[in-house]
C-alpha positions as CSV (number, residue, x, y, z in Angstrom):
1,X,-7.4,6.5,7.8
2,X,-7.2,7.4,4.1
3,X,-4.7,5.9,2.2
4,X,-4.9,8.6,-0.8
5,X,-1.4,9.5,-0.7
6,X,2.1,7.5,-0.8
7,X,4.4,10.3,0.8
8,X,1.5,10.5,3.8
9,X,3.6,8.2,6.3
10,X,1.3,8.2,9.0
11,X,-1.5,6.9,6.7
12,X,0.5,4.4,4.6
13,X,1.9,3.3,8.6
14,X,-1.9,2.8,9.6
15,X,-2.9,1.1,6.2
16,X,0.1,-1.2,7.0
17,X,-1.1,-2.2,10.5
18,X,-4.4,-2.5,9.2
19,X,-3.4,-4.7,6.7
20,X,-0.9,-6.8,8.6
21,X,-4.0,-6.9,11.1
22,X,-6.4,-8.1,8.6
23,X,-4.4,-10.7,6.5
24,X,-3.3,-12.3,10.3
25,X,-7.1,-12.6,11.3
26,X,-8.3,-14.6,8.0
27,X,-5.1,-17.0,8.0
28,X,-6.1,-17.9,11.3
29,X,-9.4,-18.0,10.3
30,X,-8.4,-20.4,7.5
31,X,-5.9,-22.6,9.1
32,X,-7.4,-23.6,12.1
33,X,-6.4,-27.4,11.2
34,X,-3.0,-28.7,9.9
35,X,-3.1,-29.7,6.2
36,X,-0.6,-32.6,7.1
37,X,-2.5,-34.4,10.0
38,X,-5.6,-32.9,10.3
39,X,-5.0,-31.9,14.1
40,X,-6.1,-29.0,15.4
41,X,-3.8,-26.0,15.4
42,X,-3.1,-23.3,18.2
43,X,-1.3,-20.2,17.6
44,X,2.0,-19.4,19.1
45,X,4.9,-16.5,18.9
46,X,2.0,-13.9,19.8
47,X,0.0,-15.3,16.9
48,X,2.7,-14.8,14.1
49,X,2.6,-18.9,13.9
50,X,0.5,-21.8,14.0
51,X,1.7,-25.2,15.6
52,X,-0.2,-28.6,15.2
53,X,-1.1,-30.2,18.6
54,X,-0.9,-33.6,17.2
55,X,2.5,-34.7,19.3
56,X,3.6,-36.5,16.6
57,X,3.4,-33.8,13.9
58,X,4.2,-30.5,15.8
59,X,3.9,-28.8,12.3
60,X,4.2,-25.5,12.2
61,X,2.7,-23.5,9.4
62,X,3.6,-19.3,8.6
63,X,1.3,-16.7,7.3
64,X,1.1,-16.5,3.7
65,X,1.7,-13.7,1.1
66,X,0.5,-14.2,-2.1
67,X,2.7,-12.6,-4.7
68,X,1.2,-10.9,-7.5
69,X,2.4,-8.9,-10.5
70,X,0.9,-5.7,-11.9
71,X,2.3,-3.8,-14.7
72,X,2.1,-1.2,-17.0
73,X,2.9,-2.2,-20.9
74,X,4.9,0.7,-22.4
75,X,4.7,0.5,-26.4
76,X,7.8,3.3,-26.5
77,X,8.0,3.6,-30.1
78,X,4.3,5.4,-30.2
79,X,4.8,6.9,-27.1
80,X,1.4,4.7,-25.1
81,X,0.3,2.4,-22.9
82,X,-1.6,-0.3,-22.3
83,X,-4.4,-0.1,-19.8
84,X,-7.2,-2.6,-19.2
85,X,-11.0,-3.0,-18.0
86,X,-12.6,-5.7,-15.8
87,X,-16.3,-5.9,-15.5
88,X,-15.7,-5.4,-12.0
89,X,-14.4,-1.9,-12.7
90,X,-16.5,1.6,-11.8
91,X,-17.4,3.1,-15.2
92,X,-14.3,4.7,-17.6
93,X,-11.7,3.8,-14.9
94,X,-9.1,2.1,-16.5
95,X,-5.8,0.2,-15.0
96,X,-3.2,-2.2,-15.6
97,X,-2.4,-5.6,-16.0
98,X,-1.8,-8.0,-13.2
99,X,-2.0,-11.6,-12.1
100,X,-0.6,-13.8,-9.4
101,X,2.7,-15.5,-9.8
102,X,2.8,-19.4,-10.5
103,X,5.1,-22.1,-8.5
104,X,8.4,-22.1,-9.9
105,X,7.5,-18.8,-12.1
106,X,10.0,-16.4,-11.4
107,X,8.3,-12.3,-11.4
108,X,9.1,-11.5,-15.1
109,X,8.2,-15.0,-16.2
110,X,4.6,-13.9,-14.6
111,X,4.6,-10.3,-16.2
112,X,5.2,-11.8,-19.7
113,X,2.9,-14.7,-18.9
114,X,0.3,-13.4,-17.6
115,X,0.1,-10.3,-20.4
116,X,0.6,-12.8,-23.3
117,X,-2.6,-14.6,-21.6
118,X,-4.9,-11.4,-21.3
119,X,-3.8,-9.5,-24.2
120,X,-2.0,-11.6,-26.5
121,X,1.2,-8.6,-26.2
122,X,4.1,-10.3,-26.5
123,X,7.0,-8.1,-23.7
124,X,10.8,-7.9,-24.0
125,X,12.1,-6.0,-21.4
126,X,11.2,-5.9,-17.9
127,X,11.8,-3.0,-15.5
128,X,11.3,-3.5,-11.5
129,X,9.5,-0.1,-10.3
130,X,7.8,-0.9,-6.7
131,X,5.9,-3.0,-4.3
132,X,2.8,-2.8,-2.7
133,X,0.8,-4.5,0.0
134,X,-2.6,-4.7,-0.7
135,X,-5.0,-5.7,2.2
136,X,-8.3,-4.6,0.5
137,X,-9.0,-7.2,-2.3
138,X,-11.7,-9.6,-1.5
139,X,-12.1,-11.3,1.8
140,X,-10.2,-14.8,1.0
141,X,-7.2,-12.9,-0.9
142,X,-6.1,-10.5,2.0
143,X,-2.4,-11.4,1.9
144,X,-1.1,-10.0,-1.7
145,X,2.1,-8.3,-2.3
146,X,2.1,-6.0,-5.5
147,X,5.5,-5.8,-7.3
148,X,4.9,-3.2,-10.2
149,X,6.9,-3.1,-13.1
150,X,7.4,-1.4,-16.5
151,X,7.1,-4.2,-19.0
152,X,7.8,-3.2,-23.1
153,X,6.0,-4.2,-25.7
154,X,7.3,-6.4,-28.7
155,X,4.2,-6.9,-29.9
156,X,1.6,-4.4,-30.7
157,X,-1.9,-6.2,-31.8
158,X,-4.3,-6.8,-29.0
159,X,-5.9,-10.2,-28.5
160,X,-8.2,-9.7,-25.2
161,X,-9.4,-12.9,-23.1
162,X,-13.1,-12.4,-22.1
163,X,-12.9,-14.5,-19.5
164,X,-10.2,-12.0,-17.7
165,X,-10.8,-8.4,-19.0
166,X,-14.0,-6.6,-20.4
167,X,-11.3,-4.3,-22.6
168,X,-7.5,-3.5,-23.2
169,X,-6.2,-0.8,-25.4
170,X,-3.7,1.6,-25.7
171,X,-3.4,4.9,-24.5
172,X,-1.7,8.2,-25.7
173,X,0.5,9.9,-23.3
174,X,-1.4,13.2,-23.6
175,X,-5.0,11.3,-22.9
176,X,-3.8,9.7,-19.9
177,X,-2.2,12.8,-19.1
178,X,-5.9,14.8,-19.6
179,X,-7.4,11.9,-17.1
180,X,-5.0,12.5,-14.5
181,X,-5.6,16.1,-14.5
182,X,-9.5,15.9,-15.2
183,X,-11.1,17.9,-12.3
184,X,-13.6,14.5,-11.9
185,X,-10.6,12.9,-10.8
186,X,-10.5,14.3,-8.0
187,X,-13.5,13.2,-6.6
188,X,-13.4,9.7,-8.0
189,X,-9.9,10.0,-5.8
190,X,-11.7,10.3,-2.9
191,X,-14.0,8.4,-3.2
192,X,-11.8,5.5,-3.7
193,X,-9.6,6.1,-0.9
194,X,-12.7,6.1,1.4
195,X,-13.9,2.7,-0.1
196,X,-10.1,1.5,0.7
197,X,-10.4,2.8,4.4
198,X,-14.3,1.2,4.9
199,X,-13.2,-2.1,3.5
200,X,-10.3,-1.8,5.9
201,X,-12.3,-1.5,8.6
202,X,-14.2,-4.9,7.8
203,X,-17.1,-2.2,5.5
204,X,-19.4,-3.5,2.4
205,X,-17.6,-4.6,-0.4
206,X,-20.2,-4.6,-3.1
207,X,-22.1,-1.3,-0.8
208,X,-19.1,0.4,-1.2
209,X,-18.7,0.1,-5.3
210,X,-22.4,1.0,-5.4
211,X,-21.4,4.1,-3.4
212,X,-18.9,4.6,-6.2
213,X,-20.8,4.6,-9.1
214,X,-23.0,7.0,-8.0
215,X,-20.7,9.3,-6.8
216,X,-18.5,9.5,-10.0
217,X,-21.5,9.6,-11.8
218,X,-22.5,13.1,-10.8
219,X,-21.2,16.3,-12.7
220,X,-19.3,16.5,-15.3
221,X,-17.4,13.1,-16.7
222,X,-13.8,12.6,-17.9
223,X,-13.6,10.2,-20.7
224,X,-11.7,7.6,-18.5
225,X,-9.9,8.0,-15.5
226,X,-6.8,5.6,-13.2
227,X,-6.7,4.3,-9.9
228,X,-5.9,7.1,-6.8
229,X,-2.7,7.5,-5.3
230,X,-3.5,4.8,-2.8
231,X,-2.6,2.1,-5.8
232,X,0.6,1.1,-6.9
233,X,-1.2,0.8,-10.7
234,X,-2.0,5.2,-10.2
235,X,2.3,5.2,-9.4
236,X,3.0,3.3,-12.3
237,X,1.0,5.3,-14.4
238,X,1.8,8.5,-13.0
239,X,5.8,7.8,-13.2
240,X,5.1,6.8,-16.9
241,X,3.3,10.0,-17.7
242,X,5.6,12.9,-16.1
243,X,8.7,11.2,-18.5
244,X,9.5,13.1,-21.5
245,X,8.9,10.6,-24.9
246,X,12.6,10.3,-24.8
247,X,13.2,9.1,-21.5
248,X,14.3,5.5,-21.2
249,X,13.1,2.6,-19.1
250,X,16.3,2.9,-17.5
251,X,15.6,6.3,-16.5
252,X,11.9,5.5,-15.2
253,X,13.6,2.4,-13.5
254,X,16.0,5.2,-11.9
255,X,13.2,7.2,-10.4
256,X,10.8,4.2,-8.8
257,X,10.4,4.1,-5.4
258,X,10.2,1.0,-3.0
259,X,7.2,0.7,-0.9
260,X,7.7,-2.9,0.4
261,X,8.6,-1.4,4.1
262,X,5.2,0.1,4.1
């Protein structure tokens, strides 16, 4: 399996099993005790549920999904974006914000939060675009839904937390155009896609990203490049970048695709 395409549906249906498959085995890895007694739990409904045994409690606990927000901020007036570093990131790749919803925080609330906190960009608008599951982030998060959205800028000057992100700045149109198109690209692409399938598959983690680096860093080098077409963060990119300057966030909201049946 290499998830390095969206339209592929026998891949996307295999990263989906995979996925489902993975986030089921830590929960029960992880809830093997009930949180309101103590008692032991044993799985029931073909292990979509956990009961407690304690006869007195008979709680029953569900798998969880952790919700988390990713999106691209669109300053539409300059025609750009805003795209971010972690430290955790291979060299010159580039993405977008995101950040896991709060209790009682609706999904804009968390897009607008969660970019004032990182980058100090203030966001008007908000434009839902399309979800993601993400089964490959690190062991104890295997659960996370990715809802993607357009977010616009009110606010222009950057304010970056250290403690989140290594950079943020924005981004021409035309460069991140160049950086989707760079030939290196394509081999970062691949690359990435494999390190999604290995981690699927229960592979090295921090192996993997060393695999990575090294790869990408033979040949000749774009000046930064985004996620493959296995993210939802490439898609929202992507979408952004094939609009005409004139084209509305209606119109990219138009055009975005739903993935949560994935």
């Amino acid at each position: 399996m290499v998830a390095t395409d969206w339209n592929d549906e026998r891949t996307m249906g295999e990263m989906a099993i995979a996925g489902h498959a993975k986030a089921l085995l830590e929960w029960h890895n992880t809830s093997r005790f009930c949180g309101h007694c103590g008692a032991a739990t044993v799985p029931i409904d073909a292990g979509r549920r956990k009961q407690c045994t304690n006869d007195s409690c008979k709680k029953r606990t569900y798998p969880r999904v952790d919700p988390v927000v990713i999106m691209l901020v669109i300053d539409k007036a300059n025609d750009r974006v805003l795209l971010s570093r972690q430290s955790r990131y291979v060299p010159r790749m580039w993405s977008c914000l995101a950040g896991f919803t709060e209790p009682g925080e609706s999904l804009e609330e968390a897009v607008r939060r969660e970019t004032w906190e990182e980058t100090g960009i203030e966001i008007g608008e908000v434009e839902y675009h399309s979800s993601q599951p993400w089964p490959v982030g690190p062991s104890s998060m295997p659960c996370q839904l990715m809802v993607g959205f357009f977010a616009h800028a009110k606010t222009l000057d950057i304010r970056v937390d250290k403690n989140e992100l290594e950079d943020a700045r924005w981004h021409s149109r035309e460069d991140v155009r160049r950086a989707l198109a760079f030939t290196e690209y394509e081999t970062s692409r691949r690359v990435a896609a494999e390190k999604v399938n290995q981690m699927c598959s229960g592979g090295n983690e921090k192996r993997q990203s060393s695999e990575v680096v090294s790869q990408i860093g033979s040949g000749e080098l774009a000046p930064m490049f985004v996620p493959g077409p296995y993210a939802i963060a490439h898609h929202l990119i992507s979408s952004w970048v094939s609009q005409d300057a004139s084209d509305s966030l209606d119109s990219l909201s138009r055009n975005s695709t739903s993935f949560s049946s994935l």
